[in-house]
N, C-alpha and C positions, 0 to 999 in steps of 0.2 A: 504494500500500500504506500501513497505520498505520505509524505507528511513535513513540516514544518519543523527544523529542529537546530536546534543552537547550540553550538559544539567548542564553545567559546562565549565569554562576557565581551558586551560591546552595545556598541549600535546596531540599526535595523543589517547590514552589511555582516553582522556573525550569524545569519539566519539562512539555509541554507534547504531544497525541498529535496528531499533524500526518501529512497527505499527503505520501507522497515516490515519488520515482520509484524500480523495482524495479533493484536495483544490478545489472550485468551481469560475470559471471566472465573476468578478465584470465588470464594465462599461468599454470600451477599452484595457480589457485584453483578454487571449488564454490560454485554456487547454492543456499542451503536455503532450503527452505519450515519457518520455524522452527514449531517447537511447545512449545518450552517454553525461556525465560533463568531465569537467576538473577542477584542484583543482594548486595553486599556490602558491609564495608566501605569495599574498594577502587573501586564503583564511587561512595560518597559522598564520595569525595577527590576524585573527578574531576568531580562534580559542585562541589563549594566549591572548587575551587583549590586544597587546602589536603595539604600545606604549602604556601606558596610556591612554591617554587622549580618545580612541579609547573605553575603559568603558564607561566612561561621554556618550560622540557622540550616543555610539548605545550599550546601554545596553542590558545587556541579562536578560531576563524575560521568564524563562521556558526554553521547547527544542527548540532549534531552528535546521533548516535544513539548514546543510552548500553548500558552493558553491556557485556561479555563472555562469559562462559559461554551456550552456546546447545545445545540437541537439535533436529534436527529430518531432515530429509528428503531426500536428494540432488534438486534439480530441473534442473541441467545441469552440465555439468564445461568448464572452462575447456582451451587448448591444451597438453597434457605430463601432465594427470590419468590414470593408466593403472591406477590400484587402487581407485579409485572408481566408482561407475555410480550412472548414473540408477537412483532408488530405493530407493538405501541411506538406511538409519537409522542415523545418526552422532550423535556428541557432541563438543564440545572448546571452540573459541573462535574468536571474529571479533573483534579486537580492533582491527581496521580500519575496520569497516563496522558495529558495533554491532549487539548482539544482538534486543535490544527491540523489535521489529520483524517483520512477518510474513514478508518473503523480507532475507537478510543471504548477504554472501558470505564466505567463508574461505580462508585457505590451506588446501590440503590436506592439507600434512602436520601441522596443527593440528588434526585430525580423524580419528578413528576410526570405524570400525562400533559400535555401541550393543551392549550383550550383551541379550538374553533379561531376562534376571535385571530389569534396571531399566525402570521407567517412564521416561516423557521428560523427566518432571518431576524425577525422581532422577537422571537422568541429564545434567541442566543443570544440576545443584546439584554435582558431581563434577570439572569440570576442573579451577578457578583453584583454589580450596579442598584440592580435594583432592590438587595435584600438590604445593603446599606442606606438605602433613602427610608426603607420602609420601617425596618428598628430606628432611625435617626428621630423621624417623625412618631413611630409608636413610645418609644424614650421620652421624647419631650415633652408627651400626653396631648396632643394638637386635638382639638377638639372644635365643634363646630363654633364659629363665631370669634375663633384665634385670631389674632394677628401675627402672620408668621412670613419674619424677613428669610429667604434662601439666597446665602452666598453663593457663588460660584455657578447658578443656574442656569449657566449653557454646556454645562459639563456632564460627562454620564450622569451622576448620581443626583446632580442638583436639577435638573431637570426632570427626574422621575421624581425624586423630593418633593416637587411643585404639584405636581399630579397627585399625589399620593396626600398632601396637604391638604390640594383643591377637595380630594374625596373625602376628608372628614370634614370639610363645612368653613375651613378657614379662610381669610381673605391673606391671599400671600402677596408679598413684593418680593420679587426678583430680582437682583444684581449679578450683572454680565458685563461683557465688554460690547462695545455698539455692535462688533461683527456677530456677537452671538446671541443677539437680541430675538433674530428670528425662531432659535428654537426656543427660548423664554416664552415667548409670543404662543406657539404652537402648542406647547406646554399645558399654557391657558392659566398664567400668571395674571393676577388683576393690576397690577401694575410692574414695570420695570423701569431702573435704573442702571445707567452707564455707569459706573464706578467711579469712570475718566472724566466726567460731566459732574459730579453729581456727590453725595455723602450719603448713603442711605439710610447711616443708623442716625441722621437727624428726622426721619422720616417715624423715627419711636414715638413713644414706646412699644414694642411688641412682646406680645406674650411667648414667643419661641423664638431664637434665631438658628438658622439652620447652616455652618460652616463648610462647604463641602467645596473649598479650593481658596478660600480669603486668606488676609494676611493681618488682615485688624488685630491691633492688641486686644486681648482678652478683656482689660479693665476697658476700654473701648467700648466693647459692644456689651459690656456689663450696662455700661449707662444710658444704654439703649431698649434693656430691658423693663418691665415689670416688676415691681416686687415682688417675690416669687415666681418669675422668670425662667425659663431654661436655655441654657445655650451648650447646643451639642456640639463638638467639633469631631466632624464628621473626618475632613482629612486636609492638610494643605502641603506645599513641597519648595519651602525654605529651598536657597540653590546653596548658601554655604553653612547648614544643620548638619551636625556626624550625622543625628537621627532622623534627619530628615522631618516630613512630616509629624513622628509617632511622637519628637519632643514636646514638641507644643500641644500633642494630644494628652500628652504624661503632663504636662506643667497645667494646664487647664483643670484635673482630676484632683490635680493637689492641692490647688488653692484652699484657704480656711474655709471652712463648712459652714462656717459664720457669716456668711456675704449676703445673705438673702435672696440669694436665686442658687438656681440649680443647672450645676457646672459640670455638664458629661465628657467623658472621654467614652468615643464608641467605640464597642468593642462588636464588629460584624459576623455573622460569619451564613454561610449559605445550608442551609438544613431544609427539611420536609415543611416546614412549617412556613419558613419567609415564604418558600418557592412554591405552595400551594394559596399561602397571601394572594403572592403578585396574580397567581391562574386566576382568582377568583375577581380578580380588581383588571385584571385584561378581559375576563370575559365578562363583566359588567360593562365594557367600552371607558372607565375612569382612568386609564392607565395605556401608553400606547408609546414605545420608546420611540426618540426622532432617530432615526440612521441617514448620516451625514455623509459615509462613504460605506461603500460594497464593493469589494473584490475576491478577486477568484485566488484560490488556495496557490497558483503560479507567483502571485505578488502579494505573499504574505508579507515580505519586507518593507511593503510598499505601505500597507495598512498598517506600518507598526512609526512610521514617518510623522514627525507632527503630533506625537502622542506623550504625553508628559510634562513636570514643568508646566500644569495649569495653561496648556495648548491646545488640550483635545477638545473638538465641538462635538454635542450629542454623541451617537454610539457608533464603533466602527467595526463591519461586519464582514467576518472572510466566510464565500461559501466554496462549498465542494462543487 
C-alpha cells in the first residue's frame, strides 16, 4: 500500500510516499481502507520534533506514517471488536498506525460510524480538531445566552469552537486575521474581529473566552472576563517557548485559584464519546468543518505546507 511516511525530522520535504506492508488488526482494533486524513498543526510538531521535549516523549525509530485523523471503511475487525462490522463507514483516529495511508489500523473505541450528514472528507477533518473545540466549550460550561469571545477562529479548532458554541445558544465573537475572516463568517460567528484592526477583549465582558491560537496575556483576557468567568487555553505556538504552546497552557492552570474566574488548561484527547458528540452535532446540521484545501495522498507534503505557527486556515484534507 502508499503511504505517507517521515523517515527523518524536518519540514514538509522529510515526507516521502513509500511502499508499506498493509498493517494487520491486533486485539480491539479495525482494519480501514482509508478515504480521507487530515493533517494539522499537531501533525507539523511531529513532523519537526518540535518542541523538544516531543523527541524524548515519542521518538522516531525508522519511517513512521504520519497523521491522525482518518474516514474511511471497516475492512476487518481484530479479536473483542463486537460493534463494528465489516463495512462500516467510520471516522476518528489511528494514532498508532498513521493515517496517511491507504489501509491504517485503529482502536476501536477510537472510532465511530460516520453520520449521513458528512463526506469522508468532512468527516477526517472532525476528530482531533474537533474533540478539542468540543471539551474547550463543554469545560467552560457555554450555555445558552453566553457570551463567548473564540480566539484564533479561523483555525481548525477555533472555528469548530464557534459552531459548537453557536449550538448551545451562545452569542460568540470571533477573532481572526482579515484573511480568515471568511471561515469565521461560515462558521456563523455573530460577530468578528480583525485582531490587526481591532482589541476584542475590549468588546467584554464575556462569560467564556475560548484561546485556541492567541497570544494575549493571561491577566489580559482575565479582565475581559466575568466574574466567574472561564478562560480555557485551548493551544497557542510561542516561536521562541522550549515548551512551546503546552507552557503557557501549564502557566494559565497554575495561577492562584483565588482570581475569581476559572483558569483551564485543556487537556484533549479523542475517545468514543467526543467523537460520537461531534456525529450527533454533524448530523443535526450545527457543526460542518470548513476545508480550505484537498489533496491527493501524491502531495501529502504539499498539505502539510502553511500549517503551523498559527498559519493554518480551517481544515486540510489528504484523500486517497
Amino acid at each position: 500500500m502508499r503511504a505517507a511516511v517521515q523517515s527523518r525530522y524536518g519540514g514538509p520535504e522529510a515526507v516521502t510516499i513509500t511502499d508499506r506492508e498493509v498493517p494487520q488488526p491486533g486485539r480491539g482494533e479495525v482494519l480501514l481502507r482509508v478515504e480521507a486524513a487530515a493533517v494539522d498543526a499537531g501533525t507539523v510538531h511531529l513532523l519537526e520534533g518540535r518542541p523538544s521535549f516531543i523527541r524524548l516523549m515519542m521518538p522516531l525509530r525508522g519511517g513512521r506514517v504520519i497523521g491522525g485523523d482518518v474516514a474511511g471503511v471497516v475492512e476487518a475487525v481484530g479479536d473483542g471488536v463486537h460493534d463494528l462490522a465489516v463495512g462500516d463507514a467510520v471516522f476518528g483516529v489511528a494514532h498508532g498506525s498513521g493515517s496517511l495511508a491507504e489501509r491504517t489500523v485503529a482502536a476501536a473505541d477510537r472510532v465511530v460510524r460516520r453520520p449521513d450528514a458528512l463526506t469522508a472528507a468532512e468527516a477526517a477533518a472532525l476528530p482531533i480538531s474537533g474533540s478539542a473545540a468540543w471539551r474547550a466549550v463543554r469545560a467552560a460550561g457555554v450555555s445558552a445566552g453566553a457570551r463567548v469571545l473564540v480566539c484564533g477562529a479561523g483555525g481548525g479548532v477555533g472555528h469548530l469552537a464557534v459552531q459548537i458554541a453557536k449550538a448551545e445558544g451562545a452569542h460568540v465573537t470571533a477573532v481572526c486575521s482579515a484573511a480568515k475572516a471568511h471561515i469565521a463568517g461560515e462558521a456563523g460567528a455573530d460577530a468578528i474581529v480583525d485582531y490587526a484592526a481591532e482589541d476584542a477583549l475590549a468588546r467584554g465582558p464575556f462569560d467564556a473566552i475560548l484561546d485556541a491560537g492567541g497570544h494575549r496575556p493571561v491577566s489580559a483576557m482575565r479582565r475581559a472576563l466575568v466574574p466567574g468567568g472561564a478562560l480555557v487555553i485551548i493551544g497557542s505556538e510561542p516561536e521562541s517557548a522550549a515548551m512551546g504552546g503546552f507552557g503557557r497552557s501549564i502557566g494559565a492552570g497554575l495561577i492562584n485559584p483565588f482570581v475569581g474566574h476559572r483558569l483551564i488548561m485543556l487537556t484533549s484527547k479523542e475517545d468514543r464519546e467526543s467523537l460520537e458528540a461531534l456525529a450527533a452535532l454533524a448530523e443535526s446540521g450545527a457543526v460542518r468543518p470548513v476545508i480550505t484545501r484537498e489533496l491527493p495522498l501524491e502531495e501529502a507534503a504539499e498539505a502539510l505546507r502553511g500549517l503551523g505557527r498559527g498559519r493554518g486556515a480551517g481544515k486540510t484534507v489528504v484523500r486517497m
